[in-house]
N, C-alpha and C positions, 0 to 999 in steps of 0.2 A: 758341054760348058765351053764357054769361048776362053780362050790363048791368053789372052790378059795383055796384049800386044796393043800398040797403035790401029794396026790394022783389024785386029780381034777383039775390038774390048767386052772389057764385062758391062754388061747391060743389066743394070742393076735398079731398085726401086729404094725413096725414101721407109722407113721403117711402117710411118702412118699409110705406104700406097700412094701419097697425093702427086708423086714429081717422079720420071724417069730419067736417071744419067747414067754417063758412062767413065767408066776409070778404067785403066792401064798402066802398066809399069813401064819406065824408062828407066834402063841400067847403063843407058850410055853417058844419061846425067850424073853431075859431080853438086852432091850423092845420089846414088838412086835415086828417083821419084815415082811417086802414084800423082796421073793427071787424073785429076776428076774435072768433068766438062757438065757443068750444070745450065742445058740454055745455051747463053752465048757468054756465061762466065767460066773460066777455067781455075782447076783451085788446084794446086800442088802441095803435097805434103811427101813426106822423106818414107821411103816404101820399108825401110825398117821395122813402120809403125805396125808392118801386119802381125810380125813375130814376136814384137816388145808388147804391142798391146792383147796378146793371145797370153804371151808371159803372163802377163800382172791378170789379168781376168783368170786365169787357173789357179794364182797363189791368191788370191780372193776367194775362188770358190764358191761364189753366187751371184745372184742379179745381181748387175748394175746399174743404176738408170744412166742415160746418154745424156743427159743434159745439153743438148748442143745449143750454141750461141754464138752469136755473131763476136768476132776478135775486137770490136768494141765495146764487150755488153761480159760485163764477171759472168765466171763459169759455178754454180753451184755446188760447194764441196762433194767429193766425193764420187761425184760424175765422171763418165767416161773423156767429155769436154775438158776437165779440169785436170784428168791424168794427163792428156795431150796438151795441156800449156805450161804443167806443174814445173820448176827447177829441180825435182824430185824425181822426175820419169828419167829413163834409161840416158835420153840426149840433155839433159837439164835444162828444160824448156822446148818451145813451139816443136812439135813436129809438123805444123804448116811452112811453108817455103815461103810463100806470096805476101809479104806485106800489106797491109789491108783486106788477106782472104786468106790469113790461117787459122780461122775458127770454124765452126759446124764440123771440128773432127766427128764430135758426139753423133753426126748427123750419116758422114759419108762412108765412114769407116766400119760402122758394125755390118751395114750389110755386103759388105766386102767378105768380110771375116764368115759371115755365115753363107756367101756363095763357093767362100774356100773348103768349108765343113768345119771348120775351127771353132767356131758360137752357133749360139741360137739368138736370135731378136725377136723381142714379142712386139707384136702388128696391130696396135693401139692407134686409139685417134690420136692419142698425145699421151704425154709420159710411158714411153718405152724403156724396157731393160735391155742388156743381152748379158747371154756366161757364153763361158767356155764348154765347149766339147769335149 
């Protein structure tokens, strides 16, 4: 498994298979951050979300769907997308960093989570879940 570094990243797949990116952690950013590099788009979100959202998918205790969506497009109640923009989650609101690119947590984050051993993601053409480990 890669280092999770700039130089190591984790080389990770969308949940459906169709798109391959890479995220890493930077702890020298104020605050931490996870660079996810999709392409030639780069998406930041606060690396906190590994452990806050491993949290809440354990005290749930079942699937969840990911709902992911674009940070101009509502997040479907209940979704993984929707915990990650909630004023309810751990930071009270966005765990995306980048203005105009903190949505698709639903999308970038779970299989982070299950390259860590933390969840499992199911590998659907569409509508995907994940739980905890």
């Amino acid at each position: 498994m890669a280092s999770g570094t700039k130089d190591d990243p984790w080389i990770l797949r969308t949940p459906p298979g169709s798109s391959q990116y890479t995220m890493y952690r930077d702890d020298t950013a104020d605050p931490p951050t996870l660079v996810c590099q999709v392409g030639s788009t780069k998406l930041t979100y606060r690396s906190r979300a590994i452990e806050d959202l491993h949290a809440w998918l354990r005290e749930h205790g079942d699937w969840v769907p990911l709902g992911a969506a674009d940070e101009n497009k509502s997040a479907a109640e209940g979704t993984v997308e929707a915990w990650g923009r909630s004023p309810d989650n751990p930071v009270g609101g966005w765990y995306g960093l980048r203005k105009g690119y903190r949505g698709r947590f639903g999308m970038y984050l779970p299989p982070l989570l299950e390259e860590l051993g933390l969840a499992e993601v199911t590998h659907d053409a569409r509508n995907n879940r994940i739980r905890a480990t």
